[in-house]
VOGU-3710 file (C-alpha; in Angstrom, 3 decimals, decimal comma):
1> xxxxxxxxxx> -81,023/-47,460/-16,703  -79,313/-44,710/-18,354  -78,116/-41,535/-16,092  -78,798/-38,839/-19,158  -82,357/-40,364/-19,309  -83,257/-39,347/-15,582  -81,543/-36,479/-15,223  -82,808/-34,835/-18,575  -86,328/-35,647/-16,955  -85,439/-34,138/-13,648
11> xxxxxxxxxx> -83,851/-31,513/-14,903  -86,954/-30,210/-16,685  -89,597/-31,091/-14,200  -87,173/-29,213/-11,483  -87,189/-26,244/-13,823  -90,691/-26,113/-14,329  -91,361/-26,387/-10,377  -89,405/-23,645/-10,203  -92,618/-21,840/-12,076  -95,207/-23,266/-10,082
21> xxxxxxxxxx> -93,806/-21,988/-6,992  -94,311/-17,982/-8,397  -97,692/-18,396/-8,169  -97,716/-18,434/-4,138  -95,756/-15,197/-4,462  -98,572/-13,515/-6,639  -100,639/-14,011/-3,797  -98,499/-13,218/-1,092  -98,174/-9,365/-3,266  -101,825/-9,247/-3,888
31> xxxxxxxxxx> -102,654/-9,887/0,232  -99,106/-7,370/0,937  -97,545/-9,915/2,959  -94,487/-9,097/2,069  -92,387/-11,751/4,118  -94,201/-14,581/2,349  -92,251/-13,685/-1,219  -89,250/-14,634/0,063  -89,775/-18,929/0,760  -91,333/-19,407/-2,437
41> xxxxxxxxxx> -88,960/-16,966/-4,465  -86,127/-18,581/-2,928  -87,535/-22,176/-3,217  -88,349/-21,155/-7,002  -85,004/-19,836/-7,344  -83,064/-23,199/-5,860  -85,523/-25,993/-7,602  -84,961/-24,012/-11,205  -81,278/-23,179/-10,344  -80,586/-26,999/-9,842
51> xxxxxxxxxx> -82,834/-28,226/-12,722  -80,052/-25,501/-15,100  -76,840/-26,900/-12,958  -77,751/-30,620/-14,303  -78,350/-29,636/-17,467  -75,472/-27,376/-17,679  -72,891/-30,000/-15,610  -73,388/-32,819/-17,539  -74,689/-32,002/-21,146  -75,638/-35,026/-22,462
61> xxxxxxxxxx> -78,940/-34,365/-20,397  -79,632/-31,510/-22,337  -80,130/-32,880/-25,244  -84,554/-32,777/-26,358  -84,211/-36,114/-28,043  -83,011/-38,735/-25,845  -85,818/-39,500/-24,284  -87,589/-41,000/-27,277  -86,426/-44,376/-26,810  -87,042/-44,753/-22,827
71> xxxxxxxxxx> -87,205/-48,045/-21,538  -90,396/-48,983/-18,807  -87,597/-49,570/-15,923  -86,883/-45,467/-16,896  -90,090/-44,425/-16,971  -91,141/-46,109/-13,301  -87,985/-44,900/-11,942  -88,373/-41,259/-13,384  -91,615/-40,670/-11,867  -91,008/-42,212/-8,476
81> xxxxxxxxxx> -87,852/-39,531/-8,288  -89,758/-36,956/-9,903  -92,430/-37,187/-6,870  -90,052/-37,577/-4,218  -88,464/-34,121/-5,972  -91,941/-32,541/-5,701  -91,988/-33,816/-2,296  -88,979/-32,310/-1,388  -88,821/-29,141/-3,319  -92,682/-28,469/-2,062
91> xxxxxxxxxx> -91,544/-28,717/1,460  -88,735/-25,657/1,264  -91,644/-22,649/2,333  -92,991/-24,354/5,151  -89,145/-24,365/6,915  -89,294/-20,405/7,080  -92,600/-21,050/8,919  -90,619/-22,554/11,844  -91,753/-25,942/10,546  -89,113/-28,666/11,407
101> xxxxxxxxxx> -87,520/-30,605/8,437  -89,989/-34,032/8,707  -92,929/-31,583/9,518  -92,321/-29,890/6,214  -91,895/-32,795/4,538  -94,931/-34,366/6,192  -97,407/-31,515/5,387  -95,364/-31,330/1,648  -95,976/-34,975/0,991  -99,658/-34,895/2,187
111> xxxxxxxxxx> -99,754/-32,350/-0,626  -98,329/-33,409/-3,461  -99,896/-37,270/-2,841  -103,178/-35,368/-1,950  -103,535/-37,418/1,083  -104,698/-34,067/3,064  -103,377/-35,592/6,674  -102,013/-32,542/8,298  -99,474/-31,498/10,915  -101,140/-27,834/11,672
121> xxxxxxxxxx> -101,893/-27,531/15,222  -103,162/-23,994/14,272  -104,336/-21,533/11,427  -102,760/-18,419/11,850  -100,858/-18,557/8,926  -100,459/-16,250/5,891  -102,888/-16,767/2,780  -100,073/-17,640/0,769  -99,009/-20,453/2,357  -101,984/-22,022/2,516
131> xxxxxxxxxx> -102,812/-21,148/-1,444  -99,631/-23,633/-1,690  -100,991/-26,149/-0,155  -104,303/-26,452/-2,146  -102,112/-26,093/-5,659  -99,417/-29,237/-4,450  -102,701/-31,028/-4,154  -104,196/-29,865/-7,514  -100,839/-30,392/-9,354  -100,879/-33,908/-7,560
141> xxxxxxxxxx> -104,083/-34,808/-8,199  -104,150/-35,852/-12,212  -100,062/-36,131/-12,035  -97,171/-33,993/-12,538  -96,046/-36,056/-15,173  -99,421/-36,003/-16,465  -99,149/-32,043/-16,985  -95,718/-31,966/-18,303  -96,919/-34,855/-20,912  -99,590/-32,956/-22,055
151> xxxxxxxxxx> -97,306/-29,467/-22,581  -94,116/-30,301/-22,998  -92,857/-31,205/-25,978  -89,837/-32,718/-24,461  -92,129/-35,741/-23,372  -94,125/-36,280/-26,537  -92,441/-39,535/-27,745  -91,353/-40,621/-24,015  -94,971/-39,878/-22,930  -96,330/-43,419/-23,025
161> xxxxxxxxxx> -94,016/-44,632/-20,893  -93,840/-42,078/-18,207  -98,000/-41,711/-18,583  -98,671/-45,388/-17,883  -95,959/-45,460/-15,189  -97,420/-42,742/-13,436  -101,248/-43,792/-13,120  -101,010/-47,550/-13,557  -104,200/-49,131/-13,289  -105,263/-52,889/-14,523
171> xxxxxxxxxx> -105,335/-51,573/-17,887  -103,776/-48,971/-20,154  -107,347/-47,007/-20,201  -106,645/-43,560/-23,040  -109,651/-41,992/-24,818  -107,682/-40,777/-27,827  -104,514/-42,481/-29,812  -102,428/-39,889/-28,823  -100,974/-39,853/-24,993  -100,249/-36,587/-24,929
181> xxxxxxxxxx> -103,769/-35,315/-26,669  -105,355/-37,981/-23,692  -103,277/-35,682/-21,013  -104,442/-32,743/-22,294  -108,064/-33,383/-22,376  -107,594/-34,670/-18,620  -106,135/-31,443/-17,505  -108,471/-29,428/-19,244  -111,388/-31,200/-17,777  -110,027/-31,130/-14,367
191> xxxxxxxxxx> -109,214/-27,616/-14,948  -112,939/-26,811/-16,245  -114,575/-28,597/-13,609  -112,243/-26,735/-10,920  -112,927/-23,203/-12,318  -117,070/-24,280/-12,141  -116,633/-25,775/-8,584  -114,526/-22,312/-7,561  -117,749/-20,104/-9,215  -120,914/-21,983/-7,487
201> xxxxxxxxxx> -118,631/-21,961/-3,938  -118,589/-18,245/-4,825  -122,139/-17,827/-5,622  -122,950/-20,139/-2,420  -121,595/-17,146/-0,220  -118,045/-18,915/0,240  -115,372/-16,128/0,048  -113,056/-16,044/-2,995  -109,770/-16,879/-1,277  -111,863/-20,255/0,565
211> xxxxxxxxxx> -113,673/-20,362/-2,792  -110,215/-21,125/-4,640  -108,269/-23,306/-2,280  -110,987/-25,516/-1,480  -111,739/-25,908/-5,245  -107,900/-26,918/-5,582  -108,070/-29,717/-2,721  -111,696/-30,986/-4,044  -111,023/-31,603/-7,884  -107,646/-33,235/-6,819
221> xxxxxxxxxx> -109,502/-35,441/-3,972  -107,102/-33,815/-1,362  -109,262/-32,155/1,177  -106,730/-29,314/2,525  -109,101/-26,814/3,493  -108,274/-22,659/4,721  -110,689/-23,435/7,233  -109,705/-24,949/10,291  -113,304/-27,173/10,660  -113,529/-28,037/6,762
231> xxxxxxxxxx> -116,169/-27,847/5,141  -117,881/-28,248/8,279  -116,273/-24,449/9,274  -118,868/-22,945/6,464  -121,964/-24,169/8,149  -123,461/-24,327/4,508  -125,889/-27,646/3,514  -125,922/-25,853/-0,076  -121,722/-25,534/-0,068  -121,487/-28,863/1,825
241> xxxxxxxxxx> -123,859/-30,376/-1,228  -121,643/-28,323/-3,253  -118,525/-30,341/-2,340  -120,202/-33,260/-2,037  -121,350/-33,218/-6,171  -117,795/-32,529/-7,037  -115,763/-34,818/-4,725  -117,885/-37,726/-5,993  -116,285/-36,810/-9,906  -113,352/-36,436/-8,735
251> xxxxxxxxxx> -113,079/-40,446/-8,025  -114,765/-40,709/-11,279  -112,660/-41,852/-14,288  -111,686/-38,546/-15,832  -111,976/-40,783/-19,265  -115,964/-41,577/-18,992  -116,199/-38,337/-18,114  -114,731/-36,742/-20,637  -117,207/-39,756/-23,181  -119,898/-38,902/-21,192
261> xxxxxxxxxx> -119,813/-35,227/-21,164  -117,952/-34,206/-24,071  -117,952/-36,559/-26,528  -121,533/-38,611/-26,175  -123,471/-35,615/-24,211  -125,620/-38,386/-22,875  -125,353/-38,725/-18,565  -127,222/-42,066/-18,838  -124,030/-43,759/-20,096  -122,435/-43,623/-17,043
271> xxxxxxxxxx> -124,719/-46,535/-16,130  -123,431/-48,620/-18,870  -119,978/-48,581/-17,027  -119,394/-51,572/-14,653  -116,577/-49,819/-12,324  -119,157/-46,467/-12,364  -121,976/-49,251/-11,438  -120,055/-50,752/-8,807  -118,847/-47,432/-7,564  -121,847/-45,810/-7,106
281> xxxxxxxxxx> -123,606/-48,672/-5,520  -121,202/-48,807/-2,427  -122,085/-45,153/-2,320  -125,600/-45,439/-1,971  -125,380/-48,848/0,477  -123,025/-46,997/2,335  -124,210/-43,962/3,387  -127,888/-45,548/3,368  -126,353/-47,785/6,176  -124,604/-44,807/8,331
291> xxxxxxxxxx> -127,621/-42,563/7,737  -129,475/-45,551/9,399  -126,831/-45,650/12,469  -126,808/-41,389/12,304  -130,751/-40,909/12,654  -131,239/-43,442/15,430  -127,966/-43,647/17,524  -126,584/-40,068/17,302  -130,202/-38,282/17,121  -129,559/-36,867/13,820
301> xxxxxxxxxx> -132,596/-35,629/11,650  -133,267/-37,849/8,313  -131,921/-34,993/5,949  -128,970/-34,455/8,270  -128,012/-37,929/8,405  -128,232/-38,510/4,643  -126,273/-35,607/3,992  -123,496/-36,339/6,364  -123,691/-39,744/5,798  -123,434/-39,682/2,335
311> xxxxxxxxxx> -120,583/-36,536/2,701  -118,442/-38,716/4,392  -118,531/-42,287/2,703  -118,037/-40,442/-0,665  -115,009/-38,162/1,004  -113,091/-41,190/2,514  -113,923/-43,331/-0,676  -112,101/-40,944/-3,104  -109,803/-40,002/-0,377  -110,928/-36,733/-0,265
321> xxxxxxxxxx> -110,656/-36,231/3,643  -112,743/-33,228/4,007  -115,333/-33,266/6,599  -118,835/-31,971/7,141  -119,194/-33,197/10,687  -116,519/-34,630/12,947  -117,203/-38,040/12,298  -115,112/-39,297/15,495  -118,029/-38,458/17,579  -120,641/-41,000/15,811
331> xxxxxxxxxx> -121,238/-43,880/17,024  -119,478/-47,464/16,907  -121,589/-49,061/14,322  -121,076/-45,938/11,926  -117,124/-45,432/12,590  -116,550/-49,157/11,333  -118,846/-48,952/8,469  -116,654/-45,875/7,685  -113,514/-47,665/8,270  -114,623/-50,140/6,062
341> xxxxxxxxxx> -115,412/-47,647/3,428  -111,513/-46,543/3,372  -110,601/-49,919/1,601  -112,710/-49,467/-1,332  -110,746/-46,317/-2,849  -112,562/-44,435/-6,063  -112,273/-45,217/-9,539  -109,360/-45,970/-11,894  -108,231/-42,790/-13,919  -109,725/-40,458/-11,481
351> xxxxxxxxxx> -108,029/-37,678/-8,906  -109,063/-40,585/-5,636  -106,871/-42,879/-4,615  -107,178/-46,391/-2,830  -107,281/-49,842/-4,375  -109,761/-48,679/-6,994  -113,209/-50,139/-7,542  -111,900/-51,495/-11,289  -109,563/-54,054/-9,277  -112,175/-54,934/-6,648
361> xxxxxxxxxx> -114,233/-55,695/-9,544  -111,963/-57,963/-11,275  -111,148/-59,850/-7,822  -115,113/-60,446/-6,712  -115,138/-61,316/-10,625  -112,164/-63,900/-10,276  -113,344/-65,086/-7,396  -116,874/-66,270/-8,782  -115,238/-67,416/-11,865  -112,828/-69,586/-9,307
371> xxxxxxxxxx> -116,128/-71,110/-8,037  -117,412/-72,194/-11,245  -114,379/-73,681/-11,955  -114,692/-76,184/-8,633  -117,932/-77,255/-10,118  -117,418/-77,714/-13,740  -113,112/-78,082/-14,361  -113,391/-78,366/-17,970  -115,533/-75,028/-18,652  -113,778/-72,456/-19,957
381> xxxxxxxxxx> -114,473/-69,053/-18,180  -113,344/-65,813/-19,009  -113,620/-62,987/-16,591  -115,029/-59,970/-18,237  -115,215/-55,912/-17,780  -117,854/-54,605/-20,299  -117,540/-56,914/-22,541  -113,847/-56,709/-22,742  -112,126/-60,173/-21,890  -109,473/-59,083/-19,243
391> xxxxxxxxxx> -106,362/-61,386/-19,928  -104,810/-64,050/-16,972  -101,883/-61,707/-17,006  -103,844/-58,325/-15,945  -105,883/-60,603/-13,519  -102,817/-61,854/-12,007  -101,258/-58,252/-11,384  -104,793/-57,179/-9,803  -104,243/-60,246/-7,507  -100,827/-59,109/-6,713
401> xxxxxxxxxx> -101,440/-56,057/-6,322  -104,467/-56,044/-3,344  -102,233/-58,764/-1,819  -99,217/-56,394/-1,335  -101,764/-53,307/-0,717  -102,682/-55,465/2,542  -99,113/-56,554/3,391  -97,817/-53,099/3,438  -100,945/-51,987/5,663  -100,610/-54,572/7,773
411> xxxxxxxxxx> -96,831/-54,382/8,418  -96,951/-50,578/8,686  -100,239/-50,739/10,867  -98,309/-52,968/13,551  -95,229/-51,259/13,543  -97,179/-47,408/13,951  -98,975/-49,126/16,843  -95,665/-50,527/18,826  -94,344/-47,113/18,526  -97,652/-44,750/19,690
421> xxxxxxxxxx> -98,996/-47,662/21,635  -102,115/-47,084/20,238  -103,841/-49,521/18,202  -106,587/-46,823/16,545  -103,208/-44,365/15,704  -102,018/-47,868/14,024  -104,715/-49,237/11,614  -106,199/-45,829/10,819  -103,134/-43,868/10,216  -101,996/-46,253/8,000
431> xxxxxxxxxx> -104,731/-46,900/6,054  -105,642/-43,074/5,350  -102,152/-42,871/4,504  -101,474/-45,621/2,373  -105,054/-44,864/0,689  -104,321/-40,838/0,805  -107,399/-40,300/2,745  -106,073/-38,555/4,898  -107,927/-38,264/8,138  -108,045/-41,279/10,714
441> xxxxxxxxxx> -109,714/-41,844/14,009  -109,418/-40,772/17,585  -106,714/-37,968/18,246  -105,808/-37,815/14,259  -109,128/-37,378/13,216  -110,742/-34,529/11,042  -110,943/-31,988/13,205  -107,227/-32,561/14,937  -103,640/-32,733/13,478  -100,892/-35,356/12,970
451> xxxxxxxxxx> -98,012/-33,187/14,841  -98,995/-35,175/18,124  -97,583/-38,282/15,984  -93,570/-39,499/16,385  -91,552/-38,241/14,222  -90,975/-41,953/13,190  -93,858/-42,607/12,903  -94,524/-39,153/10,781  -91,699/-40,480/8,544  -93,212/-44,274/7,973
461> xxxxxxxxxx> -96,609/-42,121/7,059  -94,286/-40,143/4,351  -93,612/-43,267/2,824  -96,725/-44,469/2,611  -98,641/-41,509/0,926  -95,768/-41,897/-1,685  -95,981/-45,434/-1,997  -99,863/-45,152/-2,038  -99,970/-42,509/-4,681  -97,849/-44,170/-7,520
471> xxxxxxxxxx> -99,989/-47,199/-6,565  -97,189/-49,613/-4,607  -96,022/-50,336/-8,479  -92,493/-48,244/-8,605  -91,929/-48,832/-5,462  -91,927/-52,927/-5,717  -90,273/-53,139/-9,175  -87,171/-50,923/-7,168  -86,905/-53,503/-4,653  -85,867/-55,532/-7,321
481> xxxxxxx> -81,754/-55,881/-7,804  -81,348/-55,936/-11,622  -83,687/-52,541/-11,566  -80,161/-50,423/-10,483  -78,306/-51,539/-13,131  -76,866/-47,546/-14,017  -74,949/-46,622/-17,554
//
């Protein structure tokens, strides 16, 4: 890896943070809370001031061409630090909130990974603050990298790389030839679909301020709501719907969206699309199932239990994490159903995060192809995804893949439960974390906090949204020793 590579990259993204963080000050001048300008100036001022002190301290970063020829190994490593930045940077405000440093960081990273597990214990806090929190979650939600691809053109030519390495997936899934016209039209489809979301909440009777930062955490499948019950706090079927309609395309792929809606204009076509198929059908079984448990264990009424149910599986499936009910008080059969539910994660190329339903689909694929095999050796079976013959190689990562996905659940689920003693704190925490979900059950569930967590524990959890969010793959290749080889 080459030093003037990353820090060129840094540098930028750091200055460009540096913007981001004004916009929390606009609203701390429009509400007069005048003692909320100063931890996002100052953050502002120290994330751009350090993005010009690289460039200016060692000037062969500041050059706009040398990062057309970046390597893979680069790219991975770019975006992993780049996030971890975010992560870091993002946290800064909440320390002048009396926040300790792995709170911050906790509540920064839930952000930014748009996990939406929180530390709050309360809600008393200024508007601008929690404005912030909705935008980490909408800037992490398509990518960082993803933005700055799309208007930057430092990262025209270096885009490919740093795209790919950013939302890796079983394939290399683009709607146009250009990567940075295929960023683009994602952020200005997410953007379009948040501004409609923010107008119906409006028209719904949702105030403007709610209106906003729930938009923000819905579009980017984060869930960090103003109000301290959710979506639940609005008592609103028509804004629960609301939320509902939008969470479930934001774990849609962006990319049939955008063919669906803007290029074909025809919604049957999502139909056509085996992951949307697949997607949509653990939807329907699953909240058919829990409306089942709702309406004759918990005494809901039909349309209440369809709603709810349905609210939920679709919330924990794209790792939303917003909440219409607390779910903690349903019954056994319908907490494991939901439990369940958090493995299946949304669709590839969307805001959600999880395994994704593409890679499920590929392994019940290979699996059945496996079978075949047994029975007749010499046939020759390809696995398919809409006709497209998926290669051994892509089939092999997928395998790899949901293998380590378990692994690092299982090893982080064990160790979270020897240190709370508490085996519900163990596997849900560190599936909602791993999956950015976001809630869990028991005491962390959607209507408490995190904060009664260790701060060990708080700090395993950190890793995990970060690890979950780039999809385990930068994370794994660094483990490897020839990765730090540093010109």
């Amino acid at each position: 890896m080459r030093l003037s590579y990353i820090l060129n990259a840094l540098s930028i993204i750091m200055m460009y943070l540096g913007v981001f963080l004004l916009l929390p000050v606009v609203v701390a001048l429009i509400c007069q809370d005048w003692f909320s300008i100063y931890p996002f100036l100052s953050a502002s001022i120290l994330s751009a001031g350090c993005g010009y002190l690289i460039r200016k301290f060692y000037p062969a970063s500041a050059s706009l061409d040398n990062l057309n020829d970046i390597k893979k190994s680069e790219a991975l490593f770019i975006v992993a630090l780049s996030w971890i930045t975010f992560g870091v940077i993002a946290a800064i405000p909440y320390l002048f909130y009396k926040f300790s440093v792995i709170d911050a960081l906790f509540e920064s990273v839930s952000g930014i990974t748009t996990t939406g597990a929180t530390i709050f214990t309360h809600f008393n806090y200024p508007k601008a603050l929690f404005f912030w929190r909705s935008l980490t979650q909408w800037l992490g939600g398509i990518g960082i990298i993803v933005l700055f691809v799309a208007v930057l053109p430092q990262f025209a030519v270096a885009g490919r790389q740093m795209f790919f390495a950013e939302t890796p997936g079983p394939t290399e899934d683009k709607f146009t030839p250009r990567v940075r016209s295929t960023a683009a039209l994602l952020w200005g489809l997410y953007l379009g679909l948040t501004v409609l979301l923010v107008v119906l909440l409006t028209l719904a009777g949702m105030p403007l301020f709610d209106a906003v930062c729930n938009s923000l955490a819905t579009l980017s499948a984060g869930g960090f709501s103003p109000n301290a019950e959710s979506i639940m706090g609005y008592r609103s079927p028509l804004i629960t719907c609301l939320i509902l309609l939008f969470m479930f395309f934001a774990g849609t792929s962006f990319n049939l969206q955008y063919m669906v809606f803007v290029k074909k204009k025809n919604p049957f076509l999502f139909f056509k699309n085996e992951e949307f198929r697949l997607y949509f059908s653990v939807v329907m079984i699953s909240s058919f199932l829990i409306a089942l448990s709702l309406y004759f264990t918990n005494n809901y009424n039909v349309f209440a239990a369809i709603r709810h149910a349905m609210f939920q599986v679709v919330s924990l499936m794209t790792s939303t994490g917003s909440a219409s009910v607390d779910f903690v008080q349903w019954s056994f059969p319908a907490k494991i159903l939901l439990f369940i539910v958090m493995f299946f994660g949304s669709c590839a190329s969307s805001a959600g995060g999880g395994i994704k339903m593409t890679r499920w689909l590929l392994v019940f694929k290979s699996m059945k192809a496996e079978l075949v095999r047994i029975l007749h050796p010499n046939a020759v079976i390809n696995v398919k995804v809409d006709d497209n013959v998926i290669s051994t190689e892509v089939l092999r990562q997928v395998i790899v893949f949901v293998i380590f996905y378990f692994v690092i659940f299982g090893l982080t689920a064990v160790i979270i439960t020897l240190i709370e003693q508490n085996y519900v704190f163990g596997l849900t925490s560190s599936i909602t974390t791993l999956g950015n979900i976001g809630p869990g059950f028991g005491a962390i569930g959607p209507m408490a906090s995190f904060d009664i967590l260790h701060s060990s524990t708080k700090f395993i959890l950190i890793v995990n949204m970060l690890v979950g969010r780039l999809e385990l793959i930068p994370f794994l290749v660094m483990t490897q020793r020839d990765f730090w080889s540093i010109k």
